[in-house]
Each structure stands twice: as C-alpha cells, then as structure tokens.
NULUMPA-870327 format. One record per residue (C-alpha): x, y, z; residue in three letters. Coordinates in nm, 4 decimals. Example, Ala and Ser with C-alpha at 12.3 -4.5 7.8 and 13.67 -1.06 7.14 Angstrom:
2
<<1.2300; -0.4500; 0.7800>; "ALA"> <<1.3670; -0.1060; 0.7140>; "SER"> 
//
This chain:
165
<<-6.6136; -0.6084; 4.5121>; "UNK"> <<-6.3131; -0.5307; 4.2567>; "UNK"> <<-5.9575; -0.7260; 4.3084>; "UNK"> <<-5.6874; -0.5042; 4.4115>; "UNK"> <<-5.4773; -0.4041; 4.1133>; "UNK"> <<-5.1173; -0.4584; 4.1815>; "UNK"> <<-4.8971; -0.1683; 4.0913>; "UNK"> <<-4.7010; -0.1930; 3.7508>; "UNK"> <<-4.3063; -0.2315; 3.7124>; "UNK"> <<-4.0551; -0.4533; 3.8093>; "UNK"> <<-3.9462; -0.5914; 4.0911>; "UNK"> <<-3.6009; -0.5251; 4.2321>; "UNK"> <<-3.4414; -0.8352; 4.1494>; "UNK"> <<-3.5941; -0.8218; 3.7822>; "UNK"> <<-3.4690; -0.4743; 3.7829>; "UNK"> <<-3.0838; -0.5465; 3.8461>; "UNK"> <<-3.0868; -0.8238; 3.5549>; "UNK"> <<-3.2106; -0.6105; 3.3292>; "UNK"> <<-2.9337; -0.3403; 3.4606>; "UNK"> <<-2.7057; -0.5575; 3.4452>; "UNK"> <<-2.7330; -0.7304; 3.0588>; "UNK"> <<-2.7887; -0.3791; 2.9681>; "UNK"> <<-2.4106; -0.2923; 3.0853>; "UNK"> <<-2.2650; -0.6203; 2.9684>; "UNK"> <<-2.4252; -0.5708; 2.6422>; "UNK"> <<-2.2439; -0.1832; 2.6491>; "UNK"> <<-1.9320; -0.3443; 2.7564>; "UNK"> <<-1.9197; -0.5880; 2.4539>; "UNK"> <<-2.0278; -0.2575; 2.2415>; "UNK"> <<-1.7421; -0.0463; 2.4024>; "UNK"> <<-1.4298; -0.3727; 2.3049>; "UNK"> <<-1.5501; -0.3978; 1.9303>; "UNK"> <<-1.5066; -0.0326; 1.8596>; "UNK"> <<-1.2457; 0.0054; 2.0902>; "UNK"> <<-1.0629; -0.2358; 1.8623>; "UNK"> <<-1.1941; -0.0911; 1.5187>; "UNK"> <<-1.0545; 0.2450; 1.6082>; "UNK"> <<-0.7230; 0.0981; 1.6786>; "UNK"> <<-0.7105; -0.1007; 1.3643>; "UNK"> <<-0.8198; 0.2430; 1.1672>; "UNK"> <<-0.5344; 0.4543; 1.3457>; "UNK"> <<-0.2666; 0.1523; 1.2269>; "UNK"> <<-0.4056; 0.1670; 0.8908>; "UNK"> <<-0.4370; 0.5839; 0.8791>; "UNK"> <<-0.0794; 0.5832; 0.9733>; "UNK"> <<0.0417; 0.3149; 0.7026>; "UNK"> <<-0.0944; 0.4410; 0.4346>; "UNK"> <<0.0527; 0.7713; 0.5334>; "UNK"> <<0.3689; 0.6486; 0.5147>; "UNK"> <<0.3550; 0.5014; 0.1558>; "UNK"> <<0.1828; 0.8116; 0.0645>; "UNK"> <<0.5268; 0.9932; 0.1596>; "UNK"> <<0.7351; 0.7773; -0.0366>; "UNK"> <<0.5278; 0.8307; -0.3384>; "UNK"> <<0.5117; 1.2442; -0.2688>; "UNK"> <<0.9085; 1.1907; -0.2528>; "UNK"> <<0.9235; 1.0333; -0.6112>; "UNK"> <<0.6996; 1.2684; -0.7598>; "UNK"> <<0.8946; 1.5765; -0.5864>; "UNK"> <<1.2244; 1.4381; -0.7310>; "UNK"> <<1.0705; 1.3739; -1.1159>; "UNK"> <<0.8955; 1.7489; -1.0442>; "UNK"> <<1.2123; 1.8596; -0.9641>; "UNK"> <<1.4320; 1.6559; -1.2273>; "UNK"> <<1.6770; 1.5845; -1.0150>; "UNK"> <<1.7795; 1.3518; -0.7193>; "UNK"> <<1.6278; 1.4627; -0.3480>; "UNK"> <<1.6015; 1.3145; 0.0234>; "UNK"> <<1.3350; 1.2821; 0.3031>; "UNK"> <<1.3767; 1.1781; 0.6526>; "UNK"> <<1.1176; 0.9556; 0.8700>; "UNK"> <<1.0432; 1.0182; 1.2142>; "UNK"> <<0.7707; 1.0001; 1.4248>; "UNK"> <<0.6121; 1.3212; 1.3467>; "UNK"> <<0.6119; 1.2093; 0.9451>; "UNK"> <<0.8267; 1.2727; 0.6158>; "UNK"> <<1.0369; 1.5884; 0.6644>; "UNK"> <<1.3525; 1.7798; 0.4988>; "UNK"> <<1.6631; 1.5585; 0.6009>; "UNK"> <<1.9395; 1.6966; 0.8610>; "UNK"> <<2.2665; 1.6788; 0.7293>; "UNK"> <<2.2091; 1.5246; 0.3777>; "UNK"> <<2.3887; 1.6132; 0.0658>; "UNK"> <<2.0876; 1.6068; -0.1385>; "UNK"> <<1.8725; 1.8705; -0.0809>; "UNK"> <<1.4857; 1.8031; 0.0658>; "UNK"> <<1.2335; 1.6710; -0.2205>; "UNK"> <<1.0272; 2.0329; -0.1966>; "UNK"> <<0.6703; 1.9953; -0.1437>; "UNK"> <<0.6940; 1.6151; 0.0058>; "UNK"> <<0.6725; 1.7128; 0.3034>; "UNK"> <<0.4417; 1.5334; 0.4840>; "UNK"> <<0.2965; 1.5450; 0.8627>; "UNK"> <<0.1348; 1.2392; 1.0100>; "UNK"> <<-0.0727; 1.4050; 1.2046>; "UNK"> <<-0.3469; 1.1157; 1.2619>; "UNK"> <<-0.1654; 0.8458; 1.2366>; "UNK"> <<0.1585; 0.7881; 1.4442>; "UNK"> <<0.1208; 1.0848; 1.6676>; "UNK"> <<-0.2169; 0.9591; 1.8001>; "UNK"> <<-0.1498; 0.7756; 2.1282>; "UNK"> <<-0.0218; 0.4036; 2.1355>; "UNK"> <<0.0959; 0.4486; 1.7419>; "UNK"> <<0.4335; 0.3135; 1.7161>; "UNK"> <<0.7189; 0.2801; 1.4047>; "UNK"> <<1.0438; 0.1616; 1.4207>; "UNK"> <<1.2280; 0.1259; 1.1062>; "UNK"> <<1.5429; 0.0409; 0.9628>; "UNK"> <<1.5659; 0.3018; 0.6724>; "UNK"> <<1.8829; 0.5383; 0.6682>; "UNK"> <<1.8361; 0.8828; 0.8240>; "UNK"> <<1.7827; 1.0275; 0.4759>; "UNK"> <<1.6003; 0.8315; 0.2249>; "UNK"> <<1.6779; 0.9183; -0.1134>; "UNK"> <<1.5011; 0.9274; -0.4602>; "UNK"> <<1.6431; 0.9737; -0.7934>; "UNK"> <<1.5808; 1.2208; -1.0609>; "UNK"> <<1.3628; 0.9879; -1.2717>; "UNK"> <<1.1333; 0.8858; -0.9141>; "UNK"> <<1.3431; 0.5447; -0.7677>; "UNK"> <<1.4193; 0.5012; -0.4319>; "UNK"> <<1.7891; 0.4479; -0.3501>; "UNK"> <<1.7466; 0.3260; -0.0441>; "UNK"> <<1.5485; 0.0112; 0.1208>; "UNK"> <<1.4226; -0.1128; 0.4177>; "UNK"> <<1.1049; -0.1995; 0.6467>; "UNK"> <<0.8921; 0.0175; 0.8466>; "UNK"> <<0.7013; -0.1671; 1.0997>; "UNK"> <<0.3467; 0.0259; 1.2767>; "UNK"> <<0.1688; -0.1059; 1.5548>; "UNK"> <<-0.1010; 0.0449; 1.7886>; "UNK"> <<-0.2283; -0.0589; 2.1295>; "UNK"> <<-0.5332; -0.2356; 2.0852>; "UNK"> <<-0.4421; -0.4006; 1.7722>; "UNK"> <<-0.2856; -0.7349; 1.7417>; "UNK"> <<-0.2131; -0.6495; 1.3947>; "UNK"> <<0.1506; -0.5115; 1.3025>; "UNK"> <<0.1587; -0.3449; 0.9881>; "UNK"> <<0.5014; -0.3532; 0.7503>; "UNK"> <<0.5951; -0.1257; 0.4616>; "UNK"> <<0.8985; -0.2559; 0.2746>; "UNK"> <<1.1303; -0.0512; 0.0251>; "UNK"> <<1.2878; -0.3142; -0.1890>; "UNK"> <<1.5999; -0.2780; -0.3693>; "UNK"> <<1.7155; -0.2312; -0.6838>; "UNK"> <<1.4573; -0.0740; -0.8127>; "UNK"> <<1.3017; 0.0753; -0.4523>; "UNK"> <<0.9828; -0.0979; -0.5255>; "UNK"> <<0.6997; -0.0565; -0.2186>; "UNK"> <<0.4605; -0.2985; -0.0362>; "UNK"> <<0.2067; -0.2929; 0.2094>; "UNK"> <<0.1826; -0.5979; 0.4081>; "UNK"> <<0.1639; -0.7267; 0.7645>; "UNK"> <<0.4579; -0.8651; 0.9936>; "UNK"> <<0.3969; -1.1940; 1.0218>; "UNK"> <<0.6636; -1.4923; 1.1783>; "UNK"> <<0.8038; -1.5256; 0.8135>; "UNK"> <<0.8595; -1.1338; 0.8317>; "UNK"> <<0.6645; -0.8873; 0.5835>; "UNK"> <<0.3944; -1.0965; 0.4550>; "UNK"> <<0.2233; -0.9358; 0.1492>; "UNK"> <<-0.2150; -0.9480; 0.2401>; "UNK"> <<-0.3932; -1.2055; 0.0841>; "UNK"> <<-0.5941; -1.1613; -0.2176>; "UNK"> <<-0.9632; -1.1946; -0.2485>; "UNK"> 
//
C-alpha cells in the first residue's frame, strides 16, 4: 500500500518569514537609492551653479565688455536693477537641480554678480546646497581678487575643498 504524499509548499509560519525578509530586504533596497538620488540632485544642482558662473565669463569675453547675472532659486538670470546690462546668452535655468523638492541654496553673493570684460568675477562669496536625504552640504566659493571658483563641501572649518585620490 503507497504512503500518503503530503502536499507541496510551505507552511504558514515558513510562509510569513519568507514574506517578511523579502520586505526587509526591499526596505534596505528602497534607503540606499533613496539616498543616491538625493546625493545626485545635490550634485546636479552644484555643478549647475558653477556651470553659470563660467557661461557668465564667457558671455562677458563674447561680449567684450563687463556684464551681470543674478542667483535665485530658479537659476542664473538677467539682474533687476543693475547698471551693467545681463551677460546675453548666460542665462541659465536649474531646472533639475534646486527646483526639485528638498533642494535648498542660500548664499551670500550680491544681488547682481558681475564679470568683467576679459571673464573675472568682481564679486565673491559662498553658495551653500543641501537636499533632504543627504547629510552632505555642498559649497561653491567665488574668491576674490581674481574671482577664482571651487567646488567643495561645508565642513566645521567652512568650505572644505574634496580630497584628492
């Protein structure tokens, strides 16, 4: 006489664990990109912002002479109530980076920053750019005399430039 066959699968309590490191392994899945998506926003939106400082100083040795652009949070546009006309063609929306959500930049630059006829920047200061999600604070600094920029990350000492490798 054949042996009953038992039927095949799991039993419930084998069926929960397996449901359940299934979702803790999705969970860890979900933080780790979570947090790579915040770090690529922060970076997106820093290098945007050096990318307008070097469209200014190629609009103002285009042009030949001296020009201005404003930051805000939409990006690089034509300064309010500057004497020096707008660098034409610098112009530059940030669409990706600091408008996403939880993007922020505070900065001390003047309303209008200005570059010379031969491509300097007149005028320095530090942009900070965080994001939500990201411990990381990113720090663009404008130094003076010669408006020399640098990428780097806010650190207790201030702008920190990134290590080399």
């Amino acid at each position: 006489m054949p042996k009953p066959c038992a039927a095949g699968g799991f039993t419930l309590p084998e069926a929960l664990l397996a449901a359940l490191l299934v979702g803790l392994l999705a969970l860890l899945g979900l933080g780790s990109a979570s947090r790579e998506l915040a770090l690529a926003r922060l970076e997106s939106a820093s290098r945007l912002v050096m990318l307008g400082l070097e469209r200014g100083r190629d609009a103002a040795l285009r042009q030949g002479r001296s020009c201005a652009l404003s930051l805000t949070a939409a990006g690089w546009q034509e300064p309010q109530g500057s004497s020096l006309p707008a660098c034409e063609g610098a112009a530059l929306a940030l669409g990706e980076g600091l408008r996403e959500p939880g993007v922020t930049l505070s900065h001390n630059l003047p309303q209008a920053v200005r570059f010379t006829s031969n491509g300097l920047v007149i005028d320095g200061g530090t942009v900070l750019i965080s994001t939500e999600g990201a411990e990381l604070v990113r720090c663009v600094v404008v130094a003076l005399p010669l408006g020399v920029t640098r990428l780097g990350r806010h650190g207790p000492g201030g702008c920190l430039p990134e290590a080399t490798r």
